[in-house]
C-alpha positions as CSV (number, residue, x, y, z in Angstrom):
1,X,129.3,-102.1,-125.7
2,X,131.2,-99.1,-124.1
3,X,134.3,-99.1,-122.6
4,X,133.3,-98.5,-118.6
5,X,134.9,-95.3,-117.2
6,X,137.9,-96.5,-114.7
7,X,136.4,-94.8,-111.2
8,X,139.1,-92.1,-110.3
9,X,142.0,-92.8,-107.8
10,X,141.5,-91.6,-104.0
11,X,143.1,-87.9,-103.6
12,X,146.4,-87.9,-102.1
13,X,146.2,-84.3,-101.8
14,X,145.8,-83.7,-97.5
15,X,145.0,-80.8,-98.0
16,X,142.3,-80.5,-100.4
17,X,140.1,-77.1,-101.4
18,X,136.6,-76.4,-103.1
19,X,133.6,-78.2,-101.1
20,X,133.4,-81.0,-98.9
21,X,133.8,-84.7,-100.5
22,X,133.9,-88.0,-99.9
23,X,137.1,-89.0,-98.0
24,X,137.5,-85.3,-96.9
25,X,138.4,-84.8,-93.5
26,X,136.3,-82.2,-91.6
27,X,137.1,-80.7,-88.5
28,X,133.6,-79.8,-86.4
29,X,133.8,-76.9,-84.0
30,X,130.5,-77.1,-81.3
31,X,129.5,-75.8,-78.2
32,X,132.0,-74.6,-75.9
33,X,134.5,-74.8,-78.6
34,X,135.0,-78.7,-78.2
35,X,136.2,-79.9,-81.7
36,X,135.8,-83.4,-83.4
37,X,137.4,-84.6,-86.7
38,X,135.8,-87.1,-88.7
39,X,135.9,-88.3,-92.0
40,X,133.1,-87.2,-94.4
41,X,131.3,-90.8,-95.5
42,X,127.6,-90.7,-96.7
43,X,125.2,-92.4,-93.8
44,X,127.8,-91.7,-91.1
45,X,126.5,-89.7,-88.2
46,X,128.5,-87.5,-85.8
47,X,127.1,-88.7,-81.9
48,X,127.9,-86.2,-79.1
49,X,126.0,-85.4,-76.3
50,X,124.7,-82.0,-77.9
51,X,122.8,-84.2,-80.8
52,X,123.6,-85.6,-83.8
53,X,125.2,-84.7,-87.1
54,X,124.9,-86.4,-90.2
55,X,127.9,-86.2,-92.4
56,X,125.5,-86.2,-95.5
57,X,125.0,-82.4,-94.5
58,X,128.1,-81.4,-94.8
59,X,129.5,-83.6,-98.3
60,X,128.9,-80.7,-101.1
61,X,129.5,-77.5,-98.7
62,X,132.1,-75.1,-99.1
63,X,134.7,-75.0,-96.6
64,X,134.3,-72.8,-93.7
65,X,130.7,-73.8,-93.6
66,X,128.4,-73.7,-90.7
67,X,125.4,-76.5,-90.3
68,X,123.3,-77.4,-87.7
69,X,122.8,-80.7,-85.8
70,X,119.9,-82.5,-84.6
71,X,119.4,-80.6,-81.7
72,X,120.0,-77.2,-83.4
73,X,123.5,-76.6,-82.0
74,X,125.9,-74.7,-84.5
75,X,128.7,-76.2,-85.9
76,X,131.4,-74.7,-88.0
77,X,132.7,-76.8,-90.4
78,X,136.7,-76.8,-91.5
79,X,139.3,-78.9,-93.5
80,X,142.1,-79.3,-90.4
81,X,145.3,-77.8,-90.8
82,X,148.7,-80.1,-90.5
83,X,149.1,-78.2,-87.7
84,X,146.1,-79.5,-86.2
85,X,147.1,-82.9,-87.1
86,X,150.1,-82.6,-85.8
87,X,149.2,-81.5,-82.4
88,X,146.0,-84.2,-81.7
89,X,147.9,-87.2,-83.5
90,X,148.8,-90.6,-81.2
91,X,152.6,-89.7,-79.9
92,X,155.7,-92.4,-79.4
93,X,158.0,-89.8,-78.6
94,X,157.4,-86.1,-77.6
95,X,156.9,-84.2,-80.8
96,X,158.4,-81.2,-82.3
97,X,156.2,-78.2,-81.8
98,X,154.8,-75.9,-84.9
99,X,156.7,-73.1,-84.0
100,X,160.1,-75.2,-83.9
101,X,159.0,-76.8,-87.0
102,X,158.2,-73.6,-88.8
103,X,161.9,-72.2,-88.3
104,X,163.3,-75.5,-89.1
105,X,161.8,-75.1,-92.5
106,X,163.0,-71.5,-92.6
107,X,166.6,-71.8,-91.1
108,X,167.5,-75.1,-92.8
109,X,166.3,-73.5,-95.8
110,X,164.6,-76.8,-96.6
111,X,163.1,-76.2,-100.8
112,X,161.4,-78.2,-103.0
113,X,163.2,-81.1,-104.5
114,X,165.8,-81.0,-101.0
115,X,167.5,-84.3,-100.4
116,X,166.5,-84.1,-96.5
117,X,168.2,-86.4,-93.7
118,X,166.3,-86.7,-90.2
119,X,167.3,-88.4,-87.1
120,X,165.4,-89.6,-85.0
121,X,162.2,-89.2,-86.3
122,X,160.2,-89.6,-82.8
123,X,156.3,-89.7,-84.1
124,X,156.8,-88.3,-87.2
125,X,155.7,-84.3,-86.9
126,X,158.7,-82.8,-88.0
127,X,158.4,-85.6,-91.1
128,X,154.7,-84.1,-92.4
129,X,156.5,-80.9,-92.4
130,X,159.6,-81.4,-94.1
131,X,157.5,-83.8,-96.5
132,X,155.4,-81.0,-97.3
133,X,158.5,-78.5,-97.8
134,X,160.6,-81.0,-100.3
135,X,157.7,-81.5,-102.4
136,X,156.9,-84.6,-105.0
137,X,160.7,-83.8,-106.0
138,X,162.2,-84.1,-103.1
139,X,163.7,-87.0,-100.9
140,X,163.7,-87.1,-97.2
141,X,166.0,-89.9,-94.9
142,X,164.3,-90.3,-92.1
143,X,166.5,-93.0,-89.4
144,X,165.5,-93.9,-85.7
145,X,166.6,-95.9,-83.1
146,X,163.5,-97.3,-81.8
147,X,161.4,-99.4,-83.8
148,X,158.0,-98.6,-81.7
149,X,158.5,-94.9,-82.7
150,X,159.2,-95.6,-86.1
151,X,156.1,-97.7,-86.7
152,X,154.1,-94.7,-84.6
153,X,155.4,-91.9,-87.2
154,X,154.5,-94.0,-90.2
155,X,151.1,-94.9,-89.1
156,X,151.0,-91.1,-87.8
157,X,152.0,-90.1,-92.0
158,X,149.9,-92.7,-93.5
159,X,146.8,-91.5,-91.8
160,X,147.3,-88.1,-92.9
161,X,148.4,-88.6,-96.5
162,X,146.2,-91.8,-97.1
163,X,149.2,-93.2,-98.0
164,X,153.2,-93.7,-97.1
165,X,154.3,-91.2,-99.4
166,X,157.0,-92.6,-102.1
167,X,159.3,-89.8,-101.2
168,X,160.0,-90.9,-97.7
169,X,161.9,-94.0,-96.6
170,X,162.6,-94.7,-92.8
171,X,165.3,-96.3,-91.4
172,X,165.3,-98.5,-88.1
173,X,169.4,-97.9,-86.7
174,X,171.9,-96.1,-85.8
175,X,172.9,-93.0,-88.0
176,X,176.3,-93.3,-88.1
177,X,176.1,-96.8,-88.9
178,X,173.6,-96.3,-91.5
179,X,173.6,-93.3,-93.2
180,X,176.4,-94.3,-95.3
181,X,174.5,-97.2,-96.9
182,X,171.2,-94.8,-97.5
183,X,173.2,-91.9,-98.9
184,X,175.8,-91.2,-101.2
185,X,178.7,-89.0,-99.9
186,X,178.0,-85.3,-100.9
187,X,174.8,-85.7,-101.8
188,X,172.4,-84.3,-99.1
189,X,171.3,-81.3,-99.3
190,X,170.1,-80.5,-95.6
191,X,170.5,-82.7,-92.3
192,X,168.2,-82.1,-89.5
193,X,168.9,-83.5,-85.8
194,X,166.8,-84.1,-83.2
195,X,168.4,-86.4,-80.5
196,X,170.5,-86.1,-77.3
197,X,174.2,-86.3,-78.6
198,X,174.1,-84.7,-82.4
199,X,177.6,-84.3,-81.9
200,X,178.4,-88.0,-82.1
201,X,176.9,-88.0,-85.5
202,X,178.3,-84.8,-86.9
203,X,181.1,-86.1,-89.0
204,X,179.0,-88.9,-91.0
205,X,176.6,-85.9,-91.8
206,X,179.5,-83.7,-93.1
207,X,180.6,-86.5,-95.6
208,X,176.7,-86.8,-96.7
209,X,176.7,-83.1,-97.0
210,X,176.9,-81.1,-100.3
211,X,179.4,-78.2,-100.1
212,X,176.8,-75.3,-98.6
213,X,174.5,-77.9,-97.2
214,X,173.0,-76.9,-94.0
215,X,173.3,-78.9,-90.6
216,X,170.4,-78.2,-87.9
217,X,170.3,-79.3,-84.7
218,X,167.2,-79.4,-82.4
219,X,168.4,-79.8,-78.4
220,X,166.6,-78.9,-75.4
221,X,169.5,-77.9,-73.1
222,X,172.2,-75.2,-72.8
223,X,174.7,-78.0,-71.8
224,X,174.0,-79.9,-74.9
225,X,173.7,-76.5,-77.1
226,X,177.3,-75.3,-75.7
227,X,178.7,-79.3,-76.4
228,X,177.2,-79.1,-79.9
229,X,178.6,-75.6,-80.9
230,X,181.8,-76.6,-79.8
231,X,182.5,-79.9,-81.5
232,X,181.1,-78.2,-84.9
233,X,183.9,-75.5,-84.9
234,X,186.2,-78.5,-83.8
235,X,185.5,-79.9,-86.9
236,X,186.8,-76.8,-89.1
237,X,184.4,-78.3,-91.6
238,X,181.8,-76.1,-91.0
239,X,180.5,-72.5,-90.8
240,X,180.5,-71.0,-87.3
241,X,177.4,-72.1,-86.1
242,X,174.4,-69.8,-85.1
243,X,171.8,-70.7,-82.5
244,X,168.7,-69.2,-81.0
245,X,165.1,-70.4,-79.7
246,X,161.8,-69.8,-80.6
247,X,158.9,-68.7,-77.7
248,X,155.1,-67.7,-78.9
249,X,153.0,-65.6,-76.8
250,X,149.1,-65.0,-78.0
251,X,147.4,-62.0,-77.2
252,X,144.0,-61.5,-76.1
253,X,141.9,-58.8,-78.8
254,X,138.5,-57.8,-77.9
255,X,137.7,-54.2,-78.4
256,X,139.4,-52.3,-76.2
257,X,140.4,-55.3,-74.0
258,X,143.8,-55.9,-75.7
259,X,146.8,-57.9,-73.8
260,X,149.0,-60.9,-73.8
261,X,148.0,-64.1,-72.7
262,X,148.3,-64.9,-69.4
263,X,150.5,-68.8,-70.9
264,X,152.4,-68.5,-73.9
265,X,154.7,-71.8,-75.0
266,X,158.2,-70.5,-73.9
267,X,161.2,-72.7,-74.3
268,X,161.0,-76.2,-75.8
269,X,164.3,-76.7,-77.5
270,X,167.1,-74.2,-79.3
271,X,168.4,-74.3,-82.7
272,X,171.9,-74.3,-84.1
273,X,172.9,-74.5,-87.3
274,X,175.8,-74.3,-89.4
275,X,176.8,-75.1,-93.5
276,X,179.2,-77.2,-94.5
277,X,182.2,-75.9,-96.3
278,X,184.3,-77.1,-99.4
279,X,186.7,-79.8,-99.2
280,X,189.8,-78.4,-98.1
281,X,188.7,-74.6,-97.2
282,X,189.7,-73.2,-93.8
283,X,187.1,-71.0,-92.3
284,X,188.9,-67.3,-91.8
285,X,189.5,-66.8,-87.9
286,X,187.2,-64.8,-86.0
287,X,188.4,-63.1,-83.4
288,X,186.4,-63.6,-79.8
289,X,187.4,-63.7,-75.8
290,X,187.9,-67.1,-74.8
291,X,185.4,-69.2,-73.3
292,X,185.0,-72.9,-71.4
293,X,185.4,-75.0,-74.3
294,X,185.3,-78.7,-72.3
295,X,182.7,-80.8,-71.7
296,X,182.7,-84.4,-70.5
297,X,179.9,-87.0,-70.2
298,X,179.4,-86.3,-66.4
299,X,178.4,-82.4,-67.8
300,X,175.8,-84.2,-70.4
301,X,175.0,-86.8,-68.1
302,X,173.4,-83.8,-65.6
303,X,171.3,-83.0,-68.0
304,X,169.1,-85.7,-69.7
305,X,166.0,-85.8,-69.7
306,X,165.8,-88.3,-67.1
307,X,167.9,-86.0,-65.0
308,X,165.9,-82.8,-65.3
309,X,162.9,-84.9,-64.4
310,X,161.1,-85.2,-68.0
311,X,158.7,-87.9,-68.1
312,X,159.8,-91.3,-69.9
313,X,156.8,-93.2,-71.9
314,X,156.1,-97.1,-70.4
315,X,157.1,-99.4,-72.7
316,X,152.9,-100.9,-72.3
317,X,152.1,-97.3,-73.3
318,X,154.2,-97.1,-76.0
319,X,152.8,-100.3,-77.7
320,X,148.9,-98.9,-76.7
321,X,149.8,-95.7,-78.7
322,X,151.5,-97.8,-81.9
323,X,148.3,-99.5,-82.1
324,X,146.6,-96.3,-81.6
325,X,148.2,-95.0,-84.7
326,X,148.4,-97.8,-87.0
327,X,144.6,-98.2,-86.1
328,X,143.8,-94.7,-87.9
329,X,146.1,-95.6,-90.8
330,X,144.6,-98.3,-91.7
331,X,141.0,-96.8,-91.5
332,X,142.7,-93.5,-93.6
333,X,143.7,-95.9,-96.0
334,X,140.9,-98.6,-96.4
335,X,138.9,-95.3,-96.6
336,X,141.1,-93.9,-99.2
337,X,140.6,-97.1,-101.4
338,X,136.7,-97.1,-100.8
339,X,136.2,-93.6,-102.1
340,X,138.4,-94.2,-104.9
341,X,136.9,-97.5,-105.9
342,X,133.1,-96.1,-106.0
343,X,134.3,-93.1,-108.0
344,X,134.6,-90.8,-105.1
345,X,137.7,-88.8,-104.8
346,X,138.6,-88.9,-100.9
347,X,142.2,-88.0,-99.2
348,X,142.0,-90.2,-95.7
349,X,141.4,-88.9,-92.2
350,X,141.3,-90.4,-88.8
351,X,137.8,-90.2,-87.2
């Protein structure tokens, strides 16, 4: 008798190309523009109040295709982007926005193969991008302080991998306190920061640091961006550091009707980064007219979040949206096993 043919393991590719399969996910576009993702499983029917849509239509299409549903409506049919993802996924923590992301990547100069540390890793946004930057290579140290967020950005990842990918380890703790145990000393390649006092934390990333390595820090307000600056060049371990912020405006093109959009996403937080130097260089003086150099805790205190009158999550919130997300995980990645069992190639989605 014939050796069977082992069925093929589920795609842990999230992004997939060629037509619609089993396991893909596929982001509907309808009337009005209202979108729905789903994932592709034969007999499974999209239900909206326009009609219905039978995923069977779609499985075998190429992407970018457009199918009617029961009730004739048009719908175009398209594998979602990350950042798509990343902006309709269950949140813990407010999330790093694509455009921040995007010059993270860029100004960190985060490659393939990067030994990556993050802190805090909040729902996990800025995680699917810098896991997609490093590569299969690479290695990225994520640590947080809260253990709801942490279990919300791995549920968040392991819906849209189908897996927790084996280049990523999380760490529930303190940074300072931590880091040293995760991470030998000169051996990270690029440390990323998103929380409200980097500046405690800045001396346990220099030791992790390579000579050249690159520090970012993500803060939303001038009082911490001035702090920040500061303690760096206190340091003399690092470059002088350079900051700046990102703001997006769309524009409206339609013939001869051509202007900016009347919202754009202004400021969300400012970047500042700076690269460790050798052990034992001094940075050459740069000349510049002095400036208030002294901060306290009072001047940070003014401006937390709770301060400037940001919303804080309920702690009965918080739990509903880590059940939220560990909910689509674990339908991404029983999915992901079904396909892969029956022969089908599939890469988990939330529906």
């Amino acid at each position: 008798m014939p050796e069977s043919t082992p069925a093929p393991e589920a795609s842990i590719d999230p992004q997939p190309s060629g037509p619609f399969r089993i396991g893909d996910r596929a982001q509907l576009t309808g009337p009005k523009g209202k979108m729905h993702t789903v994932t592709l499983l034969p007999g499974k029917e999209l239900h909206t109040h326009n009609g219905v849509l039978a995923h069977d239509a779609l499985i075998g299409l190429p992407d970018g295709s457009v199918v009617q549903n029961s009730a004739g409506h048009d719908y175009l049919a398209l594998r979602p982007l990350l950042n798509d993802f990343v902006m309709s996924m269950p949140r813990g923590a407010a999330i790093i926005y694509p455009k921040d992301a995007a010059q993270i990547v860029a100004q960190a100069d985060i490659f393939p193969g990067a030994v990556v540390v993050e802190a805090g890793v909040g729902s996990g946004a800025l995680s699917l991008w810098l896991l997609r930057a490093i590569g299969p290579a690479g290695r990225l140290h994520s640590f947080e302080r809260r253990a709801e967020f942490a279990d919300v950005a791995q549920a968040n990842i392991s819906t849209f991998f189908g897996h927790a990918p084996d280049t990523w380890s999380v760490t529930v703790g303190d940074l300072v306190e931590s880091l040293p145990d995760a991470v030998a000393p000169g051996s990270v390649d690029r440390v990323v920061l998103d929380m409200l006092a980097p500046w405690d934390c800045i001396e346990a990333v220099a030791d992790a640091l390579k000579p050249g390595g690159v520090v970012l820090c993500y803060v939303a307000t001038v009082t911490q961006l001035s702090r920040v600056a500061e303690f760096i060049r206190g340091t003399g371990l690092f470059t002088n550091p350079i900051s700046n912020e990102t703001m997006v405006r769309g524009w409206h093109v339609e013939g001869l009707a051509v202007r900016p959009d009347h919202r754009m996403i202004a400021h969300t937080g400012f970047l500042i980064t700076a690269r460790r130097l050798a052990p034992g260089a001094v940075l050459p003086e740069v000349k510049r007219r002095a400036s208030k150099t002294s901060y306290g805790d009072q001047d940070v205190e003014l401006w937390t979040p709770g301060a400037v009158g940001d919303r804080t999550i309920s702690d009965k919130n918080l739990r509903k949206r880590v059940r939220d997300a560990q909910k689509a995980a674990k339908w991404a990645t029983n999915e992901a096993d079904s396909a892969g069992n029956t022969g089908a190639d599939a890469s988990g989605a939330i529906d």
